[in-house]
C-alpha positions as CSV (number, residue, x, y, z in Angstrom):
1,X,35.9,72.7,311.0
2,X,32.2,72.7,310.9
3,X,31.7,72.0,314.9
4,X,33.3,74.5,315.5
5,X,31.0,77.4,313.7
6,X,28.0,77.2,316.1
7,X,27.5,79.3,318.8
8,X,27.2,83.0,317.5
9,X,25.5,81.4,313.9
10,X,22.9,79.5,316.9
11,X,21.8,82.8,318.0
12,X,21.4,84.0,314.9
13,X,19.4,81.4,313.7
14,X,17.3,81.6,317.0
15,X,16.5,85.0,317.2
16,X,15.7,85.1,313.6
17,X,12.9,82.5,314.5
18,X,11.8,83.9,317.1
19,X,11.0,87.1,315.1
20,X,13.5,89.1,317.2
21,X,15.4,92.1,315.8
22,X,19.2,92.2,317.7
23,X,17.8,95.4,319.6
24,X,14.9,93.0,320.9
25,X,17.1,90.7,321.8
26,X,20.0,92.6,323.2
27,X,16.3,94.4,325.6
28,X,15.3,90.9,326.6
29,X,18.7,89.2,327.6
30,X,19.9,92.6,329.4
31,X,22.7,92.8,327.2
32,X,23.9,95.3,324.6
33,X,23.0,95.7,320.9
34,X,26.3,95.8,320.0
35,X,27.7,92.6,322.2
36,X,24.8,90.7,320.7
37,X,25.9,91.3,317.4
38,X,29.6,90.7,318.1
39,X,28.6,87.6,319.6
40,X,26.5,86.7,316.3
41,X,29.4,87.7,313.8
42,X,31.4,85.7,315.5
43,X,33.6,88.5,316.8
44,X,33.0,87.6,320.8
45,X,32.9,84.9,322.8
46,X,30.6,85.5,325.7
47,X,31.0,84.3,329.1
48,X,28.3,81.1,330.8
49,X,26.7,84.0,332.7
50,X,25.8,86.0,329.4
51,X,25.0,82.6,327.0
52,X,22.3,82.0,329.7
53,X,21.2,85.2,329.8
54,X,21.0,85.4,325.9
55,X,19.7,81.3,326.2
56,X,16.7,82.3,328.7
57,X,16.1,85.3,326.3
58,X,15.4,83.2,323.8
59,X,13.5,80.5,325.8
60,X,15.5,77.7,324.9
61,X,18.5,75.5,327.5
62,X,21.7,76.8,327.2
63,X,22.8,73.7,325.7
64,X,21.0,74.1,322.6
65,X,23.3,77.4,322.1
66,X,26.4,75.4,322.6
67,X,25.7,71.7,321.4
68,X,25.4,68.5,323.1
69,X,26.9,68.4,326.9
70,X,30.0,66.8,325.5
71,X,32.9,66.6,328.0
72,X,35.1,64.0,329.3
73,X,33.1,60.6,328.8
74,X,34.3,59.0,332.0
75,X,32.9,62.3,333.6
76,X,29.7,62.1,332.3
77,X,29.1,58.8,333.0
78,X,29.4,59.9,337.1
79,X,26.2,61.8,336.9
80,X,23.7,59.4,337.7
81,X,25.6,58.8,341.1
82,X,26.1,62.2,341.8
83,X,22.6,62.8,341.5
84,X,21.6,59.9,343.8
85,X,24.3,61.8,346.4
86,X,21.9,64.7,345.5
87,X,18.6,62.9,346.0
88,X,17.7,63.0,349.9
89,X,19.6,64.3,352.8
90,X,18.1,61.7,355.3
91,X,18.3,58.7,353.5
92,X,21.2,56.5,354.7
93,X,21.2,53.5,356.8
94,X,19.6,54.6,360.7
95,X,22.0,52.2,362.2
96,X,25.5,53.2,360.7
97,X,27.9,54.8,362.8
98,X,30.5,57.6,361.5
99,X,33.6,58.1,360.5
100,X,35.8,60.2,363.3
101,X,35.2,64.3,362.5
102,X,39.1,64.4,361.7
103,X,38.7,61.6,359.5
104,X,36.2,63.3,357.6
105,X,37.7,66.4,357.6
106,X,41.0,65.3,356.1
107,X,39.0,63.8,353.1
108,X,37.2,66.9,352.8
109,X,40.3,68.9,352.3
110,X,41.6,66.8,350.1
111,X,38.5,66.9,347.8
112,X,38.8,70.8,348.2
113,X,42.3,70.4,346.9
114,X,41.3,68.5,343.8
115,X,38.3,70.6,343.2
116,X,40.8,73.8,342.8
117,X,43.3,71.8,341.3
118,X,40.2,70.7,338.5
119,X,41.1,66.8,339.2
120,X,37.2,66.4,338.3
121,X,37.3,62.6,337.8
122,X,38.7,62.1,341.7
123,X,36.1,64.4,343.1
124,X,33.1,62.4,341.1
125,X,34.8,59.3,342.3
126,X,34.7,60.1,345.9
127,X,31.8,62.2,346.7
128,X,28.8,59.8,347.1
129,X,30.3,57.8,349.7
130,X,31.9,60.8,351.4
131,X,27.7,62.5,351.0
132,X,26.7,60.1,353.5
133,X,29.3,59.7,355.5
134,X,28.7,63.6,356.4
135,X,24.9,63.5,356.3
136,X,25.5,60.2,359.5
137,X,28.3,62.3,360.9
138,X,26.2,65.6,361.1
139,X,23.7,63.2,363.2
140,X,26.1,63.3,365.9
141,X,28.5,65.7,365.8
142,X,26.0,68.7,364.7
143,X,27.5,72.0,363.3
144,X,30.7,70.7,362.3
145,X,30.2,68.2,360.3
146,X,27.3,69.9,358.3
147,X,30.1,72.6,357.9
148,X,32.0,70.2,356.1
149,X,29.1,68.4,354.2
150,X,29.0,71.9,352.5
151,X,32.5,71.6,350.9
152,X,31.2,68.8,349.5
153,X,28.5,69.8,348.0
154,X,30.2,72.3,346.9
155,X,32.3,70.4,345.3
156,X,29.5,68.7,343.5
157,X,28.0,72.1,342.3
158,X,31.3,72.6,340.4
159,X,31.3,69.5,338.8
160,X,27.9,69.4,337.9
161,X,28.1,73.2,336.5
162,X,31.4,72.1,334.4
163,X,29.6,69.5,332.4
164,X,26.8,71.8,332.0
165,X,24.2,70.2,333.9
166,X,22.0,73.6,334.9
167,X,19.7,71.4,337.2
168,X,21.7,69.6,339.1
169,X,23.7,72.6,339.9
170,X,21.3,74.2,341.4
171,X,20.3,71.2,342.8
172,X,23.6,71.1,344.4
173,X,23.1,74.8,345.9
174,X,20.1,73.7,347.4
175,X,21.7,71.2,349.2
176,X,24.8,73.4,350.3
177,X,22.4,75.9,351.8
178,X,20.7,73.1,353.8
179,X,24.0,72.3,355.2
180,X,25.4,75.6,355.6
181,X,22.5,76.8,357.6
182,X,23.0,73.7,360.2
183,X,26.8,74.9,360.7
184,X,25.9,77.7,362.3
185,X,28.2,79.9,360.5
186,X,26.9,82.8,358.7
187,X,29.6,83.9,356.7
188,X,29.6,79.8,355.2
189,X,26.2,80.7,354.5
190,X,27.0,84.0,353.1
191,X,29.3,81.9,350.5
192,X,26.5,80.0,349.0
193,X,25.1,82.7,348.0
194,X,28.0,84.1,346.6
195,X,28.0,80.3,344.2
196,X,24.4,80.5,343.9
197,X,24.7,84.1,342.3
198,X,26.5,82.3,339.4
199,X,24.5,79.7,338.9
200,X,21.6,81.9,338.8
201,X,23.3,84.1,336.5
202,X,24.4,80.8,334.1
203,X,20.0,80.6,333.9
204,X,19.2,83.9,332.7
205,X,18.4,85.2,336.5
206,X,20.7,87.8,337.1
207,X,18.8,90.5,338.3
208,X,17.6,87.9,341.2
209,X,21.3,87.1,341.3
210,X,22.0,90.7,341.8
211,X,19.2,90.9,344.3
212,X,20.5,88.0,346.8
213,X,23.9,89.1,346.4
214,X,22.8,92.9,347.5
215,X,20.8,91.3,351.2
216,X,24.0,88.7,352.1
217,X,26.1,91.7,351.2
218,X,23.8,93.7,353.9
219,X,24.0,90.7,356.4
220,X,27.4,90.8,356.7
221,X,28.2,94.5,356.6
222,X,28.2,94.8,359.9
223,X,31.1,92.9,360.6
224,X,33.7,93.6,357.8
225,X,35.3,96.1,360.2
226,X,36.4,93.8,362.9
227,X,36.4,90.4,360.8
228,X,39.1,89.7,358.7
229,X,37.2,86.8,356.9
230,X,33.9,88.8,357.0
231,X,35.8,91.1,355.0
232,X,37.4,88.4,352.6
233,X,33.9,87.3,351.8
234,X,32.5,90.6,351.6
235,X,35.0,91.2,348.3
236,X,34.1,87.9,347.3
237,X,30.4,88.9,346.8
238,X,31.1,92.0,345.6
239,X,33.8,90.6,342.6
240,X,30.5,88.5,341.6
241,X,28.2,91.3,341.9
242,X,30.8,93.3,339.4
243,X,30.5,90.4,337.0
244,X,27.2,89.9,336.8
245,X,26.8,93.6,336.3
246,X,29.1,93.0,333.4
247,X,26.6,90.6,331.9
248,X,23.6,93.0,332.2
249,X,25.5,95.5,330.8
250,X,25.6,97.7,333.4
251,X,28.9,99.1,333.2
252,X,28.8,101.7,335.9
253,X,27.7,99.1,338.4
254,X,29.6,96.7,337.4
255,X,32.9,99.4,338.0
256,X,31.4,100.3,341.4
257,X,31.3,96.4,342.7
258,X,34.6,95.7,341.6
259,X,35.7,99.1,342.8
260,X,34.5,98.3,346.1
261,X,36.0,94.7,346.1
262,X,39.4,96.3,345.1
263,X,39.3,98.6,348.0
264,X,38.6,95.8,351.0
265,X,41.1,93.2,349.4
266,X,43.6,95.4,350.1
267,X,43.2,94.2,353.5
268,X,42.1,90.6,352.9
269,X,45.3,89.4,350.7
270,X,45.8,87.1,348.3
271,X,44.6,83.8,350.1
272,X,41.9,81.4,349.9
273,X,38.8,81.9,352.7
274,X,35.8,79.4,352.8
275,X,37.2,77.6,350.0
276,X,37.1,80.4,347.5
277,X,40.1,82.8,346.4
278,X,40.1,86.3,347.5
279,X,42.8,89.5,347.4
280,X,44.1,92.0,345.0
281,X,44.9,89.3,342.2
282,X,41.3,87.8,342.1
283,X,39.9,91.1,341.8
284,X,41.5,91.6,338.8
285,X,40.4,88.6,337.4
286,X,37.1,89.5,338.0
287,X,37.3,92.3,336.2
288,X,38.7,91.3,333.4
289,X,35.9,89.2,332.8
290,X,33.6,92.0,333.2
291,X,35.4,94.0,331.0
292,X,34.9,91.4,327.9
293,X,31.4,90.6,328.8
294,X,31.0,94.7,328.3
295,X,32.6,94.6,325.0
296,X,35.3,96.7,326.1
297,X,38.5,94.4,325.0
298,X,41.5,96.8,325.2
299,X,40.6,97.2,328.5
300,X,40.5,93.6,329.6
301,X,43.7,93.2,327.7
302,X,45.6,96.4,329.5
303,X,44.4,94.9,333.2
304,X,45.5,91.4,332.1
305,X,48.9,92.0,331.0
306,X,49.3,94.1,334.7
307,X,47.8,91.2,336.9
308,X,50.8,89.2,338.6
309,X,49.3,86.0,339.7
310,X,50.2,84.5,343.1
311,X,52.2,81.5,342.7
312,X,50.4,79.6,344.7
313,X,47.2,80.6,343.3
314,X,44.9,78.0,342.2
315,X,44.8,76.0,339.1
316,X,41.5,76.5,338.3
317,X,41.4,80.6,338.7
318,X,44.6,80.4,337.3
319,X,42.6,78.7,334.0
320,X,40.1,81.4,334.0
321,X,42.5,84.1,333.8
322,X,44.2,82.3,330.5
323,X,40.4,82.0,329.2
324,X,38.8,85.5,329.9
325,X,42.0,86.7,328.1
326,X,41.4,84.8,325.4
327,X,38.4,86.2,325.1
328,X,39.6,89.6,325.3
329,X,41.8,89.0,322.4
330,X,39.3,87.6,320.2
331,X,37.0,91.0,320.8
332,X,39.8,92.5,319.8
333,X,40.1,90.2,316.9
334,X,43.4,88.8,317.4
335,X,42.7,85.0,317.4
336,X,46.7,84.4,317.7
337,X,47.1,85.7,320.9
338,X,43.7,83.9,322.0
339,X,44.9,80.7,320.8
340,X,48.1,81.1,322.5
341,X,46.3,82.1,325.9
342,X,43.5,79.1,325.6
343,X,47.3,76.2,325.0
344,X,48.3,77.6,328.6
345,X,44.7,76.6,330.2
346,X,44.9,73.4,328.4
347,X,48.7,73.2,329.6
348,X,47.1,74.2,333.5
349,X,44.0,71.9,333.3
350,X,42.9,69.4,330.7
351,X,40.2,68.0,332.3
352,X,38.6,71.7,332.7
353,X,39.7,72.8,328.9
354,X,37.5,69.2,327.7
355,X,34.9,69.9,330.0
356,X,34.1,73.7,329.8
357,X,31.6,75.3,327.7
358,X,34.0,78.7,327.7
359,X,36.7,76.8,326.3
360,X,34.4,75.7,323.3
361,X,32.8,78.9,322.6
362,X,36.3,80.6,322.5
363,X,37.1,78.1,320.1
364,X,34.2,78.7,317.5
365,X,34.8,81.9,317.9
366,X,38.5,81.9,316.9
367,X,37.8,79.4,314.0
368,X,35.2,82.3,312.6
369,X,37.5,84.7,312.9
370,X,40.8,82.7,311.2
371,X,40.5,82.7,307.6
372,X,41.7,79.7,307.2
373,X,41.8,77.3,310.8
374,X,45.4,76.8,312.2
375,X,47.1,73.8,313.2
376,X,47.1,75.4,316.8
377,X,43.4,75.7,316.2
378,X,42.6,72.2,314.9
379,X,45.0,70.9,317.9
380,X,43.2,72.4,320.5
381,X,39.5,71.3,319.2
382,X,41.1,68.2,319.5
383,X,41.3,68.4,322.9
384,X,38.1,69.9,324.1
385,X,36.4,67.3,321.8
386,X,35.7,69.3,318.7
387,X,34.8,67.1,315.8
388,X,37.5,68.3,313.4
């Protein structure tokens, strides 16, 4: 299973190249020595946040750490029109008239509900048309609309960060924050930041992800007290905070973040504001990815097996939670129980599992650490479209 045996044996090679020890390299990406050489030997499988911190380390594209952009086909093919939605936000026919606001709006929920439910190919399908319809409808109905044209792009940020495509992501963000700011709302505003955090993490920027997560976090202080959604989107920046953290290897930080998130979600719920999942449960998620991208696996493992997930929590944080413990397991090198936690993320969301970078890097990571691959193994490389 050669394709799978890349990403740690990349680094390697990299670095190597590049005349850099693991210390030098663990100094530049922010990480740790020993994380670097876990994720080397083929004994971790680092998060998108800490491949792009290790990627811009080494001054090379993520992409050349991971392979060729190779998801779903049919997906791929849907960039070019995504990034013409993408291009301009004032060029659309002067004399079209809109759709009716509630018209809109019921589309835009819907396209919320497939972007949780990771039904990737219906939101490529939809949002160009759906683009311009918004950008004409924020013409004359104003705040509103723009509010809504920033679930969309939103929508296009995730799928252009699934398949990998860096640029257009933030591309995407850019365009979000255009909108956002024309809505009028502040804490909509506050939770582009919160995506572009990520994405600036998933380049090798997380200190200045850090940084614009620290002054929303300041904007909105003030009215966490009296705002129950202030508050929900307060722990949503403060879960990414702890994350990000996680990937500089700042452990203490990282603890305080999540530590504070923990605290206010008490009082938030498990429920979904502004399009993005907050409470108790997320939380936990959170930090269980922090606690793998720290190197500290029998942690991760002992808050996942005492996280209950919400029923109706969605499919795509639902996914993560199956693929962070994965990882867990395999830096605890038990590539059974990874491969049994990466089948129930392919059970939840095949089009995610084929598309995600995560999924492949857990994969090689297993494959290095089985002596001899599995038919579990082989089956699942199948599906994220592993050359077996």
């Amino acid at each position: 299973m050669e394709e799978l045996e890349r990403v740690g044996a990349r680094v390697a090679r990299i670095r190597k190249q590049r005349g850099l020890t693991q210390v030098a390299l663990a100094k530049k990406a922010g990480s740790s020595v020993s994380m670097v050489s876990k994720i080397e030997g083929g004994y971790a499988s680092a998060s998108s946040q800490l491949l792009g911190a290790i990627a811009q380390a080494l001054g090379v594209d993520t992409t050349v750490l991971t392979g060729s952009q190779d998801g779903p086909e049919q997906l791929h093919e849907m960039v070019p029109t995504i990034r013409r939605a993408l291009a301009s936000v004032d060029l659309y026919d002067p004399d079209a008239g809109p759709e009716q606001i509630s018209v809109l709006r019921s589309r835009v929920v819907e396209l919320n509900s497939w972007r949780r439910a990771t039904k990737y190919r219906k939101i490529g399908l939809a949002l160009p048309d759906l683009v311009e319809q918004l950008l004409i409808a924020g013409r004359e109905y104003g705040e509103p609309a723009y509010a809504l044209l920033a679930d969309a792009y939103r929508a296009s940020n995730t799928l252009a960060h699934k398949l990998g495509y860096a640029d257009l992501s933030l591309t995407a963000m850019d365009r979000m924050e255009w909108a956002a700011r024309r809505s009028g709302d502040v804490l909509l505003l506050a939770t582009t930041h919160y995506l572009r955090a990520a994405a600036l993490a998933r380049i090798g920027a997380g200190k200045q992800a850090l940084l614009l997560l620290d002054r929303t976090m300041t904007d909105i202080e003030p009215f966490i007290e009296a705002d129950r959604d202030a508050a929900a989107v307060w722990t949503a920046l403060h879960m990414r905070a702890g994350t990000i953290a996680a990937t500089l290897a700042d452990s203490a930080g990282s603890q305080q973040h999540l530590d504070e998130a923990a605290r206010v979600a008490e009082s938030v719920g498990n429920r979904v504001v502004y399009e993005t999942t907050v409470g108790p449960a997320n939380v936990q998620l959170h930090a269980i990815a922090a606690a793998v991208d720290l190197g500290q696996g029998g942690k991760a493992i002992r808050i996942a097996k005492t996280t209950a997930l919400p029923g109706d929590m969605a499919t795509e944080r639902r996914t993560h939670f199956h693929l962070d413990s994965a990882r867990a397991y395999l830096l605890n090198r038990n590539p059974d129980e990874a491969i049994e936690e990466l089948h129930q993320a392919h059970a939840l969301a095949p089009e995610h599992f084929r598309a995600s970078t995560t999924v492949k890097t857990a994969l090689q990571t297993a494959a290095a650490q089985q002596r001899r691959a599995s038919y579990g193994l082989r089956s699942l490389a199948n599906h994220a479209g592993l050359v077996d």
